[in-house]
N, C-alpha and C positions, 0 to 999 in steps of 0.2 A: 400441478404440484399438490402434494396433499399437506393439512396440518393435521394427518392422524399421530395420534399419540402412542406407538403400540404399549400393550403391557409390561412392565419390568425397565422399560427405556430407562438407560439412566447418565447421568451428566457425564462427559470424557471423564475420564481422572488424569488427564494431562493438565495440567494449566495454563491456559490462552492468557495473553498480552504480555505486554511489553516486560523486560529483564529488570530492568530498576527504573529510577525516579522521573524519566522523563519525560518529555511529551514529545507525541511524533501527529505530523498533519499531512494525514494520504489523502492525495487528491488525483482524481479522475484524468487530468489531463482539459488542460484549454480553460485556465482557471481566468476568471475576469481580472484585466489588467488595466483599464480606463473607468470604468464606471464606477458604481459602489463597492467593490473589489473586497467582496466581503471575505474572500476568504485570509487574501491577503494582508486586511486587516487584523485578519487573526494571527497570521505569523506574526503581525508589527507587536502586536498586545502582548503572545509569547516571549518575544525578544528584549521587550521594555527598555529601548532605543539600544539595545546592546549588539554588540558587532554581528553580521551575516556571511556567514563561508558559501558562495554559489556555487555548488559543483557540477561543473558542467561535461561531466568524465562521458555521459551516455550518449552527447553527438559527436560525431562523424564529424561535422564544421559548428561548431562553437559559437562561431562568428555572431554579436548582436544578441544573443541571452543575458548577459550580465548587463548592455545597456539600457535592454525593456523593461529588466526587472528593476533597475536601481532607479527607473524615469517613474517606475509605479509603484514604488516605495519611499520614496524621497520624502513625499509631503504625509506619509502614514508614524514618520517618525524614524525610521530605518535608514540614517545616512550615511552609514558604513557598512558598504558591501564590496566583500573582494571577489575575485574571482581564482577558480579551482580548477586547470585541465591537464590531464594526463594523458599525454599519447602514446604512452606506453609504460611497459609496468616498474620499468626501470627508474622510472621518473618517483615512482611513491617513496625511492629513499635520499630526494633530494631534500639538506635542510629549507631550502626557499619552501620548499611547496608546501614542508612540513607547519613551518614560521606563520603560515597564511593563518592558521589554528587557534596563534596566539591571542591568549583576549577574549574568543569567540563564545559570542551567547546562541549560536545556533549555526546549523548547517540546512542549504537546500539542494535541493539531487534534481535537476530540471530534466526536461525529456530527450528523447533518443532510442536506445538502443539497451534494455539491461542487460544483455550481456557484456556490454562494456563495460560497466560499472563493475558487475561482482569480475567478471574475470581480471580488471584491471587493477583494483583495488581491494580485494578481498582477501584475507590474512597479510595485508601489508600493515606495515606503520600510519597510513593515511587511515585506515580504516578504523586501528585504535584509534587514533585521535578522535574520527566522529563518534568513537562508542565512548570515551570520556567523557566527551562533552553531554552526550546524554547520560549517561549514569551521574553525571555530575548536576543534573536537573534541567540540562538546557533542552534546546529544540533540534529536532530534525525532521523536517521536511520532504516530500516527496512529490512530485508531480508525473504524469504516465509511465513513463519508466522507471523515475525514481523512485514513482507506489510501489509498481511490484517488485521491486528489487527487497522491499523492507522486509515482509516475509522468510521466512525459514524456504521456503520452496518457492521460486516463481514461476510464473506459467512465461512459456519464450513465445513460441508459437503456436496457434492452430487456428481452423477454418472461422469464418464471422459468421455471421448472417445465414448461416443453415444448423441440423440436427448434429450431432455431434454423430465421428464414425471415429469406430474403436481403432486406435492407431493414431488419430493424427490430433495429436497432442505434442508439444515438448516440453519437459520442464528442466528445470535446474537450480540449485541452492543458491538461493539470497544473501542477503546481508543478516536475516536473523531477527532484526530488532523488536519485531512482532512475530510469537509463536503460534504454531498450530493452525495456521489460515492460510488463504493465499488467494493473491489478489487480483483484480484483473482492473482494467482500467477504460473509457472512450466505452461505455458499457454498454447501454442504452441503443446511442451512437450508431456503433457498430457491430449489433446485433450480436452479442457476447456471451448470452446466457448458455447458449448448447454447447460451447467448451468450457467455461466454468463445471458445466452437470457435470463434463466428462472427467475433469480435473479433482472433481470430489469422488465420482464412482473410482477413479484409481484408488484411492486415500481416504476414506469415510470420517476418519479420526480431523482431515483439516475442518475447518469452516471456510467457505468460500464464498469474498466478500467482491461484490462486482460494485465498481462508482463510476456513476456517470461524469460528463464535463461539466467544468466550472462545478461541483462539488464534490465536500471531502470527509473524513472521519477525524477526529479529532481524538485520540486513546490515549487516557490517563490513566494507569493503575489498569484494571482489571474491565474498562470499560469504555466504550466510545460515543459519540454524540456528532451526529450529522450536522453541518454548516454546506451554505451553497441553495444555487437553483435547483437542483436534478433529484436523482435517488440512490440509494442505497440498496442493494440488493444484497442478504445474507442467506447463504444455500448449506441448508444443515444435514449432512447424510448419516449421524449418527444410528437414525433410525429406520436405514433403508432395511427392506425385507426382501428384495432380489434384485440382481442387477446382471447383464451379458457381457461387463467387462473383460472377463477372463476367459468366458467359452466362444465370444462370436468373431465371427470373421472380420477380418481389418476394416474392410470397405461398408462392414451390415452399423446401422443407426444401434443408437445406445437407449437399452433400455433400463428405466431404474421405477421402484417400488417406493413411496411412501418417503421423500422428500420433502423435508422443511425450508418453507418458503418464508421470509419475514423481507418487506418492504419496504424500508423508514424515510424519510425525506426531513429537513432542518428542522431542527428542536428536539427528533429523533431521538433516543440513547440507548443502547444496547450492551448489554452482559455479557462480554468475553468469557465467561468460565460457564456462566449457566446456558449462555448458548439463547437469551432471550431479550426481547424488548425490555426497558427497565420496570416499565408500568407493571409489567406480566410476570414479571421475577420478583416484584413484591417489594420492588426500592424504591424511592425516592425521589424523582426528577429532579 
């Protein structure tokens, strides 16, 4: 990775993060649930003992998510948690499920599968209700699946733990709630970075943010702030100067020129518009 700076580089002109006033907490996947459950603590802090919507729409079997989370939030202050599943899309216009809503000081998106989530809930009435609740200043949550589904684009599938090859990628549109990025999850893990590269050489304009387990980003306003054990990886292609996405053969390794690499781990905070640590951008921790 290089942090050259070419000449003339200059900041997107789109505007990265969130739509309006709320907070959202993307986390890696495999967040601590018995111990100092920091991050969890931080939903409890966001919520300020107010009602929790668990949506559990991304697994396949459901079964036992909403009793682990409500057994590891019970004593954080978080005594009201309902649960949220949709097994098909016809369900998003029942008033029950809708009713679940009422009250709610935050929503969680637990792990699975994001294709479930956006295909099942996306342009539904469920999905306004979790965009209310955010624009309305509360919280929404996400955990491996639930991370990437936040995104404008999310990454579905591609290879772990080798080089990235041109082709084998899939993406598909999110929920939105953070623009201009996109995110991967189990990062570290599961050896994630060579399809992140690949996922920014299609789309230079995203930022492509990889979080490891048991930690998360925390994006308020135009800016976000690491919590958790692991790291933060943010992959800036803005300034790439060559790359073989579009000339090389499906199966040939992806080559890319001049790749911004920035690393942050807890206490962390990072510039969604300037695309920079905060320290570096000239703000204020």
């Amino acid at each position: 990775m290089s942090d050259h700076k070419p000449a003339g580089r200059k900041t997107p002109s789109s505007k990265a993060g969130p739509s309006k006033a709320g907070t959202l907490i993307i986390i890696g996947g495999h967040e601590d649930k018995e111990g100092e459950r920091l991050i969890l603590r931080e939903v409890a802090r966001c919520l300020q003992g107010g009602k929790l919507v668990l949506a559990t729409v991304a697994s396949h079997e459901p079964e036992g998510y909403a009793d682990a989370y409500r057994k590891a939030l019970a004593d954080l202050g978080v005594t009201e948690v309902v649960e949220l599943y949709v097994q098909d899309r016809s369900e998003t216009l029942d008033p029950a499920k809708l009713a679940l809503f009422d009250g709610a000081a935050g929503v969680f998106f637990s792990g699975g599968d994001q294709l479930r989530i956006s295909s099942q809930i996306g342009d539904t009435p469920i999905e306004r209700r979790v965009r209310d609740i955010f624009t309305a200043g509360g919280l929404v949550a996400g955990t491996s699946a639930g991370a990437s589904v936040m995104s404008d684009t999310m990454l579905v599938k591609g290879s772990s733990r080798e080089s990235y090859r041109i082709g084998d990628l899939h993406m598909a549109p999110g929920i939105g709630l953070v623009r201009d990025v996109i995110i991967d999850q189990h990062f570290a893990e599961r050896g994630r970075i060579g399809r992140l590269l690949g996922a920014v050489a299609h789309n230079p304009r995203v930022l492509g943010i990889g979080i490891d387990e048991d930690t998360a980003i925390v994006v308020e306003g135009d800016r976000f702030s690491v919590i958790g054990s692991g790291a933060v990886y943010a992959v800036d292609g803005a300034g790439i100067t060559h790359s073989n996405i579009a000339e090389a053969r499906p199966e040939r390794a992806l080559s890319l020129y001049d790749v911004r690499l920035h690393v942050l781990s807890a206490g962390d905070a990072f510039d969604l518009d300037e695309r920079r640590p905060l320290e570096l951008a000239g703000h204020d921790d």
